[in-house]
C-alpha positions as CSV (number, residue, x, y, z in Angstrom):
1,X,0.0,0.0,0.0
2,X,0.9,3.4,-1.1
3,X,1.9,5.9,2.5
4,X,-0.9,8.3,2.5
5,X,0.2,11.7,4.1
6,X,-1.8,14.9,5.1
7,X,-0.8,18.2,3.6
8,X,-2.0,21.3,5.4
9,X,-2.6,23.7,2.4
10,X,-4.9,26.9,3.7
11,X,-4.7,28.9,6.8
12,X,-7.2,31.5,7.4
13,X,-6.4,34.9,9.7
14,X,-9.4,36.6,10.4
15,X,-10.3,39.4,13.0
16,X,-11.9,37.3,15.9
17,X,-15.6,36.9,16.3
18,X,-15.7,37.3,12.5
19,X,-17.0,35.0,10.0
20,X,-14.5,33.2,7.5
21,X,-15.9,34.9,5.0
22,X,-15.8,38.7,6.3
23,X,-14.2,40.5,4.2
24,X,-11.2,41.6,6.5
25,X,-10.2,37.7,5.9
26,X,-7.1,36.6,4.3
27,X,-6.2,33.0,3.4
28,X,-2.6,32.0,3.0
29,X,-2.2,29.0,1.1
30,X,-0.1,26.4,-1.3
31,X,-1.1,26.0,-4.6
32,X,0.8,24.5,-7.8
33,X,0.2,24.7,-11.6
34,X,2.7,22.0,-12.4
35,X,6.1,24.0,-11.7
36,X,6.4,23.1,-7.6
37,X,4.8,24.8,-4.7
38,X,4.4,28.5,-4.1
39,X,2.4,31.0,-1.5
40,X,-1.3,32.1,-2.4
41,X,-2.2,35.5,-0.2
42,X,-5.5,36.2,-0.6
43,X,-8.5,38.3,0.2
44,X,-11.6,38.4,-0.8
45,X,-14.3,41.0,-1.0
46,X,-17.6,41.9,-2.7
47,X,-16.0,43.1,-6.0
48,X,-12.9,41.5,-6.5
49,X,-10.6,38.7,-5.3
50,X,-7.0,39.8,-5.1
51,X,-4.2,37.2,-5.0
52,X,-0.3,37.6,-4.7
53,X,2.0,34.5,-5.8
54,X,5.1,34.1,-3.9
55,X,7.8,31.7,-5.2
56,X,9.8,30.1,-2.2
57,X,12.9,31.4,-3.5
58,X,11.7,34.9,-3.5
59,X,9.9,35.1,-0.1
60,X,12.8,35.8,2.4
61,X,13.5,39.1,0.4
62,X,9.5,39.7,0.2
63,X,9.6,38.8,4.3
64,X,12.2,40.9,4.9
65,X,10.2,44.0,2.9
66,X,7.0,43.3,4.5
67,X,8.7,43.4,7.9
68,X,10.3,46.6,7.0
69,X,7.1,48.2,6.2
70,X,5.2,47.2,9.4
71,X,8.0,48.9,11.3
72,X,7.3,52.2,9.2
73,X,3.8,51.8,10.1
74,X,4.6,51.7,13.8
75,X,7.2,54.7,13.7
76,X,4.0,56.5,12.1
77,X,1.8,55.7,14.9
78,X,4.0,57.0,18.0
C-alpha cells in the first residue's frame, strides 16, 4: 500500500468573532500549476478577489520587505 500523508494547504487569519468569509479575511495558502509549490495571499471582497504569488525562493527578500514596512507603520503611529 501506497503511504498516505496529510498536507495542510490553507490557513485562514481573520479578526476574531468574525466569519471566514468577512471580508477583513485573508487565506494564505499552497497552490501548484505544475512548476512546484508557491504561496497564495489572498483576500476576498464583494467586487474582487486579489491574489499575490510568492515563489519560495523569492519570499525571504519579500519577508524581509514586509517586515520593513510594518516597522514604518509603527514609527508612524508613536
Amino acid at each position: 500500500m501506497t503511504p498516505i500523508i496529510t498536507i495542510t494547504t490553507k490557513l485562514c487569519v481573520v479578526p476574531s468573532g468574525k466569519p471566514i468569509y468577512d471580508e477583513a479575511a485573508t487565506t494564505i495558502g499552497l497552490d501548484d500549476e505544475g512548476g512546484g509549490l508557491f504561496v497564495v495571499i489572498r483576500q476576498e471582497d464583494n467586487l474582487d478577489t486579489n491574489e499575490v504569488k510568492i515563489d519560495p525562493e523569492e519570499w525571504p527578500a519579500i519577508r524581509a520587505a514586509v517586515n520593513r514596512m510594518v516597522r514604518e507603520c509603527a514609527k508612524g503611529e508613536q
